[in-house]
C-alpha atoms as a printed R data frame, in Angstrom:
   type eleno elety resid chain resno       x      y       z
1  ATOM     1    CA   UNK     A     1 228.477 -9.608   0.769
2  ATOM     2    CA   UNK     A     2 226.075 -8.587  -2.211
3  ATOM     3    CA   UNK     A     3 226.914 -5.370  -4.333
4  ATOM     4    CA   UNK     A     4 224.522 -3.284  -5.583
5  ATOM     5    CA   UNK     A     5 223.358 -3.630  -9.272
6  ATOM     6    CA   UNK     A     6 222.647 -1.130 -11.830
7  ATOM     7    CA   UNK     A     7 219.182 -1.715 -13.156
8  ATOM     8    CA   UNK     A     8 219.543 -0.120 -16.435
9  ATOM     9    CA   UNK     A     9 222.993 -1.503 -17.671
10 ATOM    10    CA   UNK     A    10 223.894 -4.381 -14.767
11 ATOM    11    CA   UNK     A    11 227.163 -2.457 -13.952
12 ATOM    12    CA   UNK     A    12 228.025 -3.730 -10.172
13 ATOM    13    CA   UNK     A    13 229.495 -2.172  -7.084
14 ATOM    14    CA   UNK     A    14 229.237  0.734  -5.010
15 ATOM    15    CA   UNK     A    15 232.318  2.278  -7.129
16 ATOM    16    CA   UNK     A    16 230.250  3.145  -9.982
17 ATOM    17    CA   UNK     A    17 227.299  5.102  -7.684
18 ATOM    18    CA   UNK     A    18 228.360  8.519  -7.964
19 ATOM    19    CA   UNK     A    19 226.827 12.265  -6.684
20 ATOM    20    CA   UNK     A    20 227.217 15.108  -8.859
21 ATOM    21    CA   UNK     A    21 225.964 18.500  -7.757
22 ATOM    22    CA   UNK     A    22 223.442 20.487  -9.718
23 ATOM    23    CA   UNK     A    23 224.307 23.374 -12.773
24 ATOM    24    CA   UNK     A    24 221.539 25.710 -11.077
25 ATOM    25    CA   UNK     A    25 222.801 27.559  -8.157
26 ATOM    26    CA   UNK     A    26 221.273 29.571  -5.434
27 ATOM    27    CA   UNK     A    27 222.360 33.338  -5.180
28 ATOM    28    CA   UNK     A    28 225.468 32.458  -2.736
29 ATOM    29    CA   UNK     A    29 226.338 29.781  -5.332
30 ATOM    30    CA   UNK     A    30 225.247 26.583  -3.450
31 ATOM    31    CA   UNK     A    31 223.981 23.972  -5.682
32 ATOM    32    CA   UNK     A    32 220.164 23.357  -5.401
33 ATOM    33    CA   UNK     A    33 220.431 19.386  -5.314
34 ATOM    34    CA   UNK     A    34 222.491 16.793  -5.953
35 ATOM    35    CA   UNK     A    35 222.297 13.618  -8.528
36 ATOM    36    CA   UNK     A    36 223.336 10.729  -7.605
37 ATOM    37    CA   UNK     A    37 223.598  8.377 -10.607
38 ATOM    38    CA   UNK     A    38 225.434  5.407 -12.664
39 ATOM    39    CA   UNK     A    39 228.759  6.300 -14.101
40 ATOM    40    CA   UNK     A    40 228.701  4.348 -16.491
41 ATOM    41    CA   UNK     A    41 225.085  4.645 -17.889
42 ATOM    42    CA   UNK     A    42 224.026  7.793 -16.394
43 ATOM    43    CA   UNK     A    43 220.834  5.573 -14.766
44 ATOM    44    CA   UNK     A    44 219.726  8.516 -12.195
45 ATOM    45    CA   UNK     A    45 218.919  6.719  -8.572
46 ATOM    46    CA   UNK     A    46 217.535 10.013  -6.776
47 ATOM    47    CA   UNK     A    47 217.756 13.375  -6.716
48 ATOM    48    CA   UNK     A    48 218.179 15.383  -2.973
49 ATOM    49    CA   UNK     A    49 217.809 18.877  -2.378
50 ATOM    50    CA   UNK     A    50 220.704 20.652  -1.030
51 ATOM    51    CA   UNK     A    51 219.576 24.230  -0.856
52 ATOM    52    CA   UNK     A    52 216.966 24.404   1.187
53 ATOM    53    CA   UNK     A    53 215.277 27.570   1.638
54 ATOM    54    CA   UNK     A    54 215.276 28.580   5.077
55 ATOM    55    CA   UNK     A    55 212.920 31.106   7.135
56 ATOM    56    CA   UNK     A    56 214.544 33.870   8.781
57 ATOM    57    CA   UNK     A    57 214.100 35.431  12.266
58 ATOM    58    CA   UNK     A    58 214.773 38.387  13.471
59 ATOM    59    CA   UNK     A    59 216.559 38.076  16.603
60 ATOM    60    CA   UNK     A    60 214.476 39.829  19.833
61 ATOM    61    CA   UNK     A    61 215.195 42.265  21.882
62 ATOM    62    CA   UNK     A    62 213.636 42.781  24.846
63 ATOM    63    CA   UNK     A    63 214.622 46.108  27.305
64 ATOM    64    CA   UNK     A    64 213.337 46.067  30.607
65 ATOM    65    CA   UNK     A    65 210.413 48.947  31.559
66 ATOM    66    CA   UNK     A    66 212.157 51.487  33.229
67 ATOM    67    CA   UNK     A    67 210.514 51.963  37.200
């Protein structure tokens, strides 16, 4: 089975692919995205959000007409 292969510094193996979340952080403290990178040459593979923002409802009430 084939191991994947840094393309900036040839480092090999799923060991050294590594997620680190982001410094910014949303009001409730979530991390926007997260980095997932080479740890041992920093070589960034992609970036995905983790905060997403979301749009809110207000729940619905309906009450019956009175007869």
């Amino acid at each position: 089975m084939t191991e994947p292969v840094c393309s900036s510094c040839a480092t090999s193996g799923t060991d050294h692919i590594v997620s680190k979340d982001s410094a910014e952080k949303s009001r409730t403290g979530q991390p926007w995205y997260v980095i997932v990178h080479c740890d041992h040459c920093g070589h960034v593979y992609a970036v995905f959000p983790k905060h997403v923002f979301a749009e809110t409802t207000m729940p619905r009430v309906v009450v019956p007409r009175a007869t």
